[in-house]
PADRENGU-712985 format. One record per residue: residue number from 0; x, y, z of N, C-alpha, C in turn. Coordinates in steps of 0.1 Angstrom, whole numbers, plus 5000, padded with zeros to 4 digits. Example, Ala and Ser with C-alpha at 12.3 -4.5 7.8 and 13.67 -1.06 7.14 Angstrom:
% PADRENGU-712985
[atom 0; [5132; 4943; 5078]; [5123; 4955; 5078]; [5132; 4967; 5078]],
[atom 1; [5128; 4978; 5071]; [5137; 4989; 5071]; [5129; 5000; 5079]],
This chain:
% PADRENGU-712985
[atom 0; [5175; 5101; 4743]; [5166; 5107; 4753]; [5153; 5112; 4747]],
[atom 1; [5153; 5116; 4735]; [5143; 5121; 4726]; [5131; 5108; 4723]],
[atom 2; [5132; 5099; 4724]; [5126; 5088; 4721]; [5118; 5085; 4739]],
[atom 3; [5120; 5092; 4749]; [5116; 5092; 4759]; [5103; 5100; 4764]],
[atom 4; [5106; 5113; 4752]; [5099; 5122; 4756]; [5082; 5115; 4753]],
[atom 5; [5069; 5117; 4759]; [5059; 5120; 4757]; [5050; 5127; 4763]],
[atom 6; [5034; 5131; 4758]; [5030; 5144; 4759]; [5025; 5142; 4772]],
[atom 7; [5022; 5149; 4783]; [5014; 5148; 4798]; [4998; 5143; 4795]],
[atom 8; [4994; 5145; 4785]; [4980; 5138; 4785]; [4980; 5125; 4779]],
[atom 9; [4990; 5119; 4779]; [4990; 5101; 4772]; [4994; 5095; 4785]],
[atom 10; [5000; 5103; 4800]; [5003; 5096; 4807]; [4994; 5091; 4819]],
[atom 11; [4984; 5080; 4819]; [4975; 5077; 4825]; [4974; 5067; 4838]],
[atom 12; [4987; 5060; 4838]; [4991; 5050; 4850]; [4987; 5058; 4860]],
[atom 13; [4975; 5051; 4864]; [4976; 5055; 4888]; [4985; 5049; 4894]],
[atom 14; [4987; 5051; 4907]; [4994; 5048; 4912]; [4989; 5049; 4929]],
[atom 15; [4985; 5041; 4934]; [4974; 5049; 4949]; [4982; 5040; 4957]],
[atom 16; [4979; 5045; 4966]; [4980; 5043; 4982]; [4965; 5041; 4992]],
[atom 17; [4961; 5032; 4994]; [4948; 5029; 5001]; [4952; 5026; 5018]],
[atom 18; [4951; 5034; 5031]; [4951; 5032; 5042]; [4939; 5028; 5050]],
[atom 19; [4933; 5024; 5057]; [4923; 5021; 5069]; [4926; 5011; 5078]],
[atom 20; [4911; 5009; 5089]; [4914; 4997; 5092]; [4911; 4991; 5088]],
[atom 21; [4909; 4976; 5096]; [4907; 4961; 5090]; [4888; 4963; 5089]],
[atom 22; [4886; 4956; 5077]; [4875; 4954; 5075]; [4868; 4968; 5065]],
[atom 23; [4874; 4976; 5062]; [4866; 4991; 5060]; [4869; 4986; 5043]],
[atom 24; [4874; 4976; 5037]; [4871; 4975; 5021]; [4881; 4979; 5012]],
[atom 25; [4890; 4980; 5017]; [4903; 4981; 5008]; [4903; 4969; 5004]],
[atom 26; [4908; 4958; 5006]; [4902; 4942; 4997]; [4892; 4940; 4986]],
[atom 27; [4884; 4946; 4993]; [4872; 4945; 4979]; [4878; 4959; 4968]],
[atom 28; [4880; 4968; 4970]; [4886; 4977; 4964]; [4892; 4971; 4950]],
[atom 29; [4904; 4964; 4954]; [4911; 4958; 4942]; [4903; 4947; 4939]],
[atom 30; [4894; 4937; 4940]; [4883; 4932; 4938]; [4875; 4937; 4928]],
[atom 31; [4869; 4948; 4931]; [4864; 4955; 4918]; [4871; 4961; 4903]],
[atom 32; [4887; 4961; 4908]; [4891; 4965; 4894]; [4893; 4956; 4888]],
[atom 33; [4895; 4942; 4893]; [4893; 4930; 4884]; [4876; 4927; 4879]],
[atom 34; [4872; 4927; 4884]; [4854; 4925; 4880]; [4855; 4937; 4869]],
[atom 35; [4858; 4949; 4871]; [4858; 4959; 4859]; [4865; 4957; 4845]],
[atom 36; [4874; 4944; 4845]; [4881; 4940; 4835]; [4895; 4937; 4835]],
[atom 37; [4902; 4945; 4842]; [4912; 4948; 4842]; [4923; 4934; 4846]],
[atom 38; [4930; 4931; 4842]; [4940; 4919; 4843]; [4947; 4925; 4857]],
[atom 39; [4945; 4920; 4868]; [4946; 4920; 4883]; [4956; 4909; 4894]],
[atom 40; [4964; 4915; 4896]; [4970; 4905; 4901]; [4974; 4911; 4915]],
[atom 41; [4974; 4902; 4929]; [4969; 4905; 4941]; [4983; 4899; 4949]],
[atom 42; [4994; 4910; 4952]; [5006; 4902; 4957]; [5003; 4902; 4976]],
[atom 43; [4996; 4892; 4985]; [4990; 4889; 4993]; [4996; 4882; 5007]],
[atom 44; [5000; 4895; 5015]; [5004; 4890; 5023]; [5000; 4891; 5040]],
[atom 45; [4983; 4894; 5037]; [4974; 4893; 5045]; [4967; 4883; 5047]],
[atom 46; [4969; 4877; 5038]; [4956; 4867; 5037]; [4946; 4872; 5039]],
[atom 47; [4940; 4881; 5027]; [4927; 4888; 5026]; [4920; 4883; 5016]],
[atom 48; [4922; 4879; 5008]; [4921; 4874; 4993]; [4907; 4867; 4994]],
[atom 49; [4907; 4860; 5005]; [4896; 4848; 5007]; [4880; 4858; 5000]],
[atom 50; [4883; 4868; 5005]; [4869; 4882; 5004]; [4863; 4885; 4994]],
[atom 51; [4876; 4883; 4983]; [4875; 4887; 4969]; [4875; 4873; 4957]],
[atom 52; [4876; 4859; 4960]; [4878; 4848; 4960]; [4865; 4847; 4944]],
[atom 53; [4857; 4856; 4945]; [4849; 4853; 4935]; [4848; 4863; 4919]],
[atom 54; [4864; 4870; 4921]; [4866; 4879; 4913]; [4876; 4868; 4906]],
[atom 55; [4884; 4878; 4891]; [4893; 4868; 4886]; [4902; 4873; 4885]],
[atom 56; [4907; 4881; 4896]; [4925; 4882; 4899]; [4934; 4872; 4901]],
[atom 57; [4946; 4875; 4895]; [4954; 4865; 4904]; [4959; 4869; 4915]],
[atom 58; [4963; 4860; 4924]; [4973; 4858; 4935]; [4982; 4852; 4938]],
[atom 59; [4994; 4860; 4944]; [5005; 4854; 4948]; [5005; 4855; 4965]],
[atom 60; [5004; 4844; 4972]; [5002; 4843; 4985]; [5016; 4844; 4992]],
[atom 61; [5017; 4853; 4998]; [5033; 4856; 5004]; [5036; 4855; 5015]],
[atom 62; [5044; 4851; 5021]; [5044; 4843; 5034]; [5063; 4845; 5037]],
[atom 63; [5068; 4854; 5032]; [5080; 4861; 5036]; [5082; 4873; 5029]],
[atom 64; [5094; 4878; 5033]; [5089; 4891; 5029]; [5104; 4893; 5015]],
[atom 65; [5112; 4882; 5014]; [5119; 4876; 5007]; [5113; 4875; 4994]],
[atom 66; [5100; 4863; 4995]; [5088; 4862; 4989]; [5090; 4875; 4979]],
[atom 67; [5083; 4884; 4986]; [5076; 4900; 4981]; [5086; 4902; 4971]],
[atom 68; [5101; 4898; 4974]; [5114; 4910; 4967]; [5116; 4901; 4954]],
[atom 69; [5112; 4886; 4955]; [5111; 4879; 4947]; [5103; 4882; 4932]],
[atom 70; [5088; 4888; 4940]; [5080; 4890; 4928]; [5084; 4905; 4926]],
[atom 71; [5084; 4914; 4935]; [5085; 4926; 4925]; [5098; 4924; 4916]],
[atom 72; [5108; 4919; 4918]; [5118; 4918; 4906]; [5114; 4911; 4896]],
[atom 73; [5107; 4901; 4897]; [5101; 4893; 4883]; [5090; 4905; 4874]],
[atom 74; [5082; 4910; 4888]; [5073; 4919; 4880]; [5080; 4930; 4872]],
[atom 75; [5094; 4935; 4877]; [5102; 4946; 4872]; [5105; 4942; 4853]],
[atom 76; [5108; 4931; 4856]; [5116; 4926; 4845]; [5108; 4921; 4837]],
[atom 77; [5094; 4914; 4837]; [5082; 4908; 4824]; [5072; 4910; 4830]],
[atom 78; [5068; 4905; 4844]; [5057; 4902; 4847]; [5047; 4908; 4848]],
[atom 79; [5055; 4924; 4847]; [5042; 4936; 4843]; [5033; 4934; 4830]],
[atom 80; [5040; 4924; 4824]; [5031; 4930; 4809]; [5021; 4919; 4809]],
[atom 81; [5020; 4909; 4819]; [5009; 4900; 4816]; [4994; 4909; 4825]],
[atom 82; [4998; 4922; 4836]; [4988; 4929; 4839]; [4986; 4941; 4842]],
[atom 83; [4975; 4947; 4838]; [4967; 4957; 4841]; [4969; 4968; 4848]],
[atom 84; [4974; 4960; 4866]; [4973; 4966; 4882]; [4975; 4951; 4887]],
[atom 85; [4985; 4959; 4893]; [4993; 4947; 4908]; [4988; 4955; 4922]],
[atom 86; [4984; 4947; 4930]; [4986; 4956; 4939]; [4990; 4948; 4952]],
[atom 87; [4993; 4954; 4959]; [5002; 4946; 4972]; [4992; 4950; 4985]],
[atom 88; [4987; 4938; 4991]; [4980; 4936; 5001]; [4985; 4929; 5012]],
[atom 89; [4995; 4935; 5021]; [4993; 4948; 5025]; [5008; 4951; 5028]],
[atom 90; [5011; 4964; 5033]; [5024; 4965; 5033]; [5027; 4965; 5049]],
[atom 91; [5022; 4968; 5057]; [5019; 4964; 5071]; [5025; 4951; 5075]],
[atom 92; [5020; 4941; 5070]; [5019; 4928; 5073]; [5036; 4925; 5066]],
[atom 93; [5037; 4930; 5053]; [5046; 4926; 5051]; [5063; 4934; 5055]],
[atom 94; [5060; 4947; 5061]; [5072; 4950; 5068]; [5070; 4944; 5082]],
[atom 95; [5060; 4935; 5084]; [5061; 4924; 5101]; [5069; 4909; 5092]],
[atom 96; [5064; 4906; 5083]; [5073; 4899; 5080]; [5088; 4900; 5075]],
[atom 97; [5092; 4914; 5076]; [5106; 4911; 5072]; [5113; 4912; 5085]],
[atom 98; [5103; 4921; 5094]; [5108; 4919; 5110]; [5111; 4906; 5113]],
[atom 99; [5106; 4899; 5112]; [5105; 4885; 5114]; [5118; 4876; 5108]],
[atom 100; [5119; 4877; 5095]; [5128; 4872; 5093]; [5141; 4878; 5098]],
[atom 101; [5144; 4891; 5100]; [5156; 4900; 5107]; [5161; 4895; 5120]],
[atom 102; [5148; 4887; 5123]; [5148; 4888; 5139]; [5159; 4874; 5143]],
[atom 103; [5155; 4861; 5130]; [5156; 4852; 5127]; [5172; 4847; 5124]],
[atom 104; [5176; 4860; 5116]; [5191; 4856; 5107]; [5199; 4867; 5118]],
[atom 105; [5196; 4877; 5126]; [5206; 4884; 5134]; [5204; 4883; 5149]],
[atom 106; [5192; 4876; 5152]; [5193; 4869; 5170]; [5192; 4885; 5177]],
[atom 107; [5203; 4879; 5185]; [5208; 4888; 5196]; [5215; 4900; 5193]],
[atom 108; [5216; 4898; 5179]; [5220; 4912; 5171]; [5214; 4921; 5161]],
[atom 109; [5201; 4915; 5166]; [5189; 4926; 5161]; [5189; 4941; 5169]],
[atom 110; [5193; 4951; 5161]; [5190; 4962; 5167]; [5189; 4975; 5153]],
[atom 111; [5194; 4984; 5155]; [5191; 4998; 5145]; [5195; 4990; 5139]],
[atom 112; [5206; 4986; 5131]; [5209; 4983; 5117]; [5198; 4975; 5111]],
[atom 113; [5193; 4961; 5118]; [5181; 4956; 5114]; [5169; 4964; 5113]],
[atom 114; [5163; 4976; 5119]; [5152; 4983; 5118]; [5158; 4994; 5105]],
[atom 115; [5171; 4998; 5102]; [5177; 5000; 5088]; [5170; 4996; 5079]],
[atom 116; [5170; 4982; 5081]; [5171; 4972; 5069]; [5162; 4972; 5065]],
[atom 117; [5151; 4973; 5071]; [5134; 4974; 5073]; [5128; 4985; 5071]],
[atom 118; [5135; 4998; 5069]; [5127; 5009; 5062]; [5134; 5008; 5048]],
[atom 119; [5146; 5005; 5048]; [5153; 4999; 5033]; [5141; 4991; 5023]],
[atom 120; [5144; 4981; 5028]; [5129; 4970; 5023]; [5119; 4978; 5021]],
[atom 121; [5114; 4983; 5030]; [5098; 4990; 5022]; [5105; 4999; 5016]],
[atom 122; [5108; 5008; 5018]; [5117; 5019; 5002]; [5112; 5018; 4991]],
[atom 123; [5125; 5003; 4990]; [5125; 4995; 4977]; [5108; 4986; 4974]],
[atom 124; [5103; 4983; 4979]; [5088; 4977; 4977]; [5083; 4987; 4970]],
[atom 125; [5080; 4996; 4978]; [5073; 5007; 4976]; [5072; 5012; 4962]],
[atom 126; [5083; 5017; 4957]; [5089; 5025; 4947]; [5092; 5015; 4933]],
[atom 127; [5093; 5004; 4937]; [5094; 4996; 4926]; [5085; 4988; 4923]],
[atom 128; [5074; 4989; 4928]; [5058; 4991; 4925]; [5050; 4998; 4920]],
[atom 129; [5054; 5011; 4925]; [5048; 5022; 4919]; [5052; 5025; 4905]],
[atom 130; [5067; 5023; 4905]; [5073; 5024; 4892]; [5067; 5015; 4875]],
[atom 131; [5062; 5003; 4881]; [5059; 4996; 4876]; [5051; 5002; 4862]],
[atom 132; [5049; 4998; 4846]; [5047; 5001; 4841]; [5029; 5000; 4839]],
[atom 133; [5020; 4996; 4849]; [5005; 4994; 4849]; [5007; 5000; 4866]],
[atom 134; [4991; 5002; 4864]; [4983; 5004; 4877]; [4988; 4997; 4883]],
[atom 135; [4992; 5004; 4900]; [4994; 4998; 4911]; [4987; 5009; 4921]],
[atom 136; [4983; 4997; 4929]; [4975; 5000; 4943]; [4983; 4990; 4956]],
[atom 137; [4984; 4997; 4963]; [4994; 5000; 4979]; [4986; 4999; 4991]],
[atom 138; [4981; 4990; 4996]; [4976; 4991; 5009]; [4982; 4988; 5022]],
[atom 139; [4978; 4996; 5030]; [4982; 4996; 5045]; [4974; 4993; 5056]],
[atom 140; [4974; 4993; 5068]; [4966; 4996; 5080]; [4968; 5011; 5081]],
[atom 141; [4959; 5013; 5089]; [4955; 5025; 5097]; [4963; 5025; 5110]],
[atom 142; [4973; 5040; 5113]; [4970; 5038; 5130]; [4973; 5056; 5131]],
[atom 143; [4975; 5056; 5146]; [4975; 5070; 5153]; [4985; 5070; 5160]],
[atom 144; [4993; 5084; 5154]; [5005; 5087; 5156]; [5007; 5101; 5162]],
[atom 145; [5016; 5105; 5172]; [5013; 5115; 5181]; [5023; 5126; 5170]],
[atom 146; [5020; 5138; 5168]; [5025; 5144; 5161]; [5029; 5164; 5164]],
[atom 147; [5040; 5169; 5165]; [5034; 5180; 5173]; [5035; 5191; 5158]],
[atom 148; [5024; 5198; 5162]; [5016; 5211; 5149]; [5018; 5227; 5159]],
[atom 149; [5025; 5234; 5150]; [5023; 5244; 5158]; [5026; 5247; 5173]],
[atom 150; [5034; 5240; 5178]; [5038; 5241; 5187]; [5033; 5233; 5199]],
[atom 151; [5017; 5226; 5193]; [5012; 5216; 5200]; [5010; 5205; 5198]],
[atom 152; [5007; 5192; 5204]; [5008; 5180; 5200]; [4992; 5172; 5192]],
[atom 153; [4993; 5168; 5186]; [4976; 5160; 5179]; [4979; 5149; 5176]],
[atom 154; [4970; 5143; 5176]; [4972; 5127; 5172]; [4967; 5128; 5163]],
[atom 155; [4974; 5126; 5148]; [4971; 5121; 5137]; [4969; 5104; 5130]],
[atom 156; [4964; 5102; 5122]; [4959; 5092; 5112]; [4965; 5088; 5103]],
[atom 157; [4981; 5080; 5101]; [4986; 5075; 5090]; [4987; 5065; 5084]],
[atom 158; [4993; 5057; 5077]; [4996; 5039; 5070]; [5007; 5038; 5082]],
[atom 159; [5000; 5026; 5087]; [5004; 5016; 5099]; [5021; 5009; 5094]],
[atom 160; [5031; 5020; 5093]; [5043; 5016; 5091]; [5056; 5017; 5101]],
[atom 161; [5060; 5009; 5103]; [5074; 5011; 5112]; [5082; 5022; 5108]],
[atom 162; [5089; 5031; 5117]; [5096; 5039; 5114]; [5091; 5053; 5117]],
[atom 163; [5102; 5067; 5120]; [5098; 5075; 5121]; [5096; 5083; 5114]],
[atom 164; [5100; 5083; 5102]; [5095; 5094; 5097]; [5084; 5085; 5078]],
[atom 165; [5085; 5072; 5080]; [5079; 5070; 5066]; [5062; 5070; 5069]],
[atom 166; [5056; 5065; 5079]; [5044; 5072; 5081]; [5035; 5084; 5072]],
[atom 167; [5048; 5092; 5075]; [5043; 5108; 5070]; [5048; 5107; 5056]],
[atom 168; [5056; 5104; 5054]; [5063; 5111; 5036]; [5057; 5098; 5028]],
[atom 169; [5053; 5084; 5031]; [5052; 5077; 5024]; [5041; 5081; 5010]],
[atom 170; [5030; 5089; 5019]; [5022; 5099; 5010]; [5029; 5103; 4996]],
[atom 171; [5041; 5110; 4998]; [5046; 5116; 4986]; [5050; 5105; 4979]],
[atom 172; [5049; 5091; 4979]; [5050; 5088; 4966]; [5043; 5086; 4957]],
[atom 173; [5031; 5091; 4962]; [5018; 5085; 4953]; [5010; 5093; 4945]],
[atom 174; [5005; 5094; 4934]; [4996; 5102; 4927]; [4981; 5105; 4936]],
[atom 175; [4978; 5092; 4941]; [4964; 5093; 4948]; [4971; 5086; 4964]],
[atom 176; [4961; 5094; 4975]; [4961; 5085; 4983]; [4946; 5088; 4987]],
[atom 177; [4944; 5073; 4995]; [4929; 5080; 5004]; [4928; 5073; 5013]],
[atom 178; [4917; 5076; 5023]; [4921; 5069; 5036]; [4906; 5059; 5037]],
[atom 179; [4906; 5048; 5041]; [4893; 5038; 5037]; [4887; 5036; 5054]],
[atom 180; [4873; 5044; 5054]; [4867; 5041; 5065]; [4850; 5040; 5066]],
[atom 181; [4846; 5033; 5077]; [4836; 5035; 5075]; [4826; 5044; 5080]],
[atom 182; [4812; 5045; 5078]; [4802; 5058; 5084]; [4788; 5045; 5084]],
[atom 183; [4783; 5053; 5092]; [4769; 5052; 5097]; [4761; 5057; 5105]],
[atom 184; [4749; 5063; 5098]; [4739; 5072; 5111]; [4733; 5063; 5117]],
[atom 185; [4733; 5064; 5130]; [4721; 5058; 5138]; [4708; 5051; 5128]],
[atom 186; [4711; 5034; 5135]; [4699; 5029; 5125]; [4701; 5027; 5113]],
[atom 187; [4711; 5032; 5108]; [4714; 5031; 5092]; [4723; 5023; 5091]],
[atom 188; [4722; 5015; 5073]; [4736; 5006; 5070]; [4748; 5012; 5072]],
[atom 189; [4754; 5003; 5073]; [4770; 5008; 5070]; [4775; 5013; 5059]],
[atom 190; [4782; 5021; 5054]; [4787; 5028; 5046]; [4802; 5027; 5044]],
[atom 191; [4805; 5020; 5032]; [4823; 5022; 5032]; [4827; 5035; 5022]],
[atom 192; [4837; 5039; 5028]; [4838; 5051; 5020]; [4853; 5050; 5016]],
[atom 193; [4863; 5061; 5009]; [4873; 5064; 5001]; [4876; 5075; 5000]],
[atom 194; [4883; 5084; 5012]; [4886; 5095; 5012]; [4896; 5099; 5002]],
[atom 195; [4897; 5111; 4997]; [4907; 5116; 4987]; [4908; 5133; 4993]],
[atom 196; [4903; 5135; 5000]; [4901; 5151; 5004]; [4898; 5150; 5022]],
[atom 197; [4911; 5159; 5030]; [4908; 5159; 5045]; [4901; 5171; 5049]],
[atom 198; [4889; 5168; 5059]; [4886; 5176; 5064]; [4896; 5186; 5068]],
[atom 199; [4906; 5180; 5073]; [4913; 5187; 5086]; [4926; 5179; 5085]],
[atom 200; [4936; 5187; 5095]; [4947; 5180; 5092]; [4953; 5168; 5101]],
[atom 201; [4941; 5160; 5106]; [4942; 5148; 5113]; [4946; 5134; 5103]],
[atom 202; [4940; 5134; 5089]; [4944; 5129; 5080]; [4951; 5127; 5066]],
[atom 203; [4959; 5122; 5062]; [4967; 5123; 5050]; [4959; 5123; 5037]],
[atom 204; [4958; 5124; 5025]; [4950; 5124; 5017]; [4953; 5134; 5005]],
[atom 205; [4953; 5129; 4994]; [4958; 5134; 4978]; [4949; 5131; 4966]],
[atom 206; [4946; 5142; 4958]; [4944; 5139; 4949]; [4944; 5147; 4940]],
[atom 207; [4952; 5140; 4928]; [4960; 5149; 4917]; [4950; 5147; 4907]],
């Protein structure tokens, strides 16, 4: 166990969580940590990649969500050491793809146990990503979720995930999260931003 121990300032792995909507630059996000040097690899199951096409990440283009369970076990077992930061684009897209396949192998016997299966799957994505021994970055969609505070109801701002309660806690597994949106004053360019600090408690947002 002694051979485990090391000191809190050697331990520098991130580990983020990037939410918005479509278009606000989470794509280019990981984009730039490859341009910054970093050995980048892009597990892609948005087909967003095309955006960043002139950076030199790799990509694995994923098109089941089988796929996905495929590579994080390879990445568990070597494939971390050939990079830097993996990050998975997106995880939205890919708990629709494992809908998809659920839908496919249980028919007319898709119900709770299949939507089980499906917060199961992201769990395990999740966590054995983050675990990963390099940078990882987690993207999602954005949506609005009705939530009651104090005894009243608000619509809050989380990662666009199935399920009732992973929306909200999925936050706690991450060292960083931030929420990716854009701004603009009248007349003025657009602005993509990277929250890490909420005004208010309409949005999720960490930073350690």
């Amino acid at each position: 166990m002694k051979h485990l121990i090391k000191k809190a300032s050697d331990v520098t792995k991130i580990n983020l969580l990037v939410y918005g909507n479509p278009g606000t630059g989470k794509t280019h996000l990981v984009g730039s940590a490859a341009d910054s040097g970093l050995r980048t690899l892009i597990l892609d199951s948005d087909k967003g990649t095309m955006t960043i096409r002139n950076t030199s990440a790799d990509v694995i283009q994923l098109t089941s969500f089988s796929q996905l369970v495929e590579a994080v076990r390879w990445l568990t077992e070597e494939g971390h050491k050939e990079y830097d930061l993996v990050a998975l684009d997106n995880l939205t897209e890919s708990q629709k793809q494992h809908v998809d396949e659920l839908k496919i192998q249980h028919g007319k016997k898709f119900g709770l146990h299949s939507w089980g299966r499906v917060m199961e799957g992201s769990r395990f994505a999740i966590k054995a990503l983050r675990d990963l021994p390099c940078h990882s970055i987690m993207i999602t969609h954005a949506k609005e979720v009705l939530d009651e505070l104090n005894g009243r109801n608000m619509v809050k701002v989380r990662p666009a995930l199935h399920g009732s309660s992973l929306p909200h806690e999925v936050g706690g597994f991450f060292d960083l999260v931030g929420y990716s949106h854009t701004y603009s004053k009248t007349g003025e360019n657009i602005e993509y931003r990277l929250g890490f600090a909420a005004a208010n408690d309409r949005h999720i947002c960490k930073d350690r």
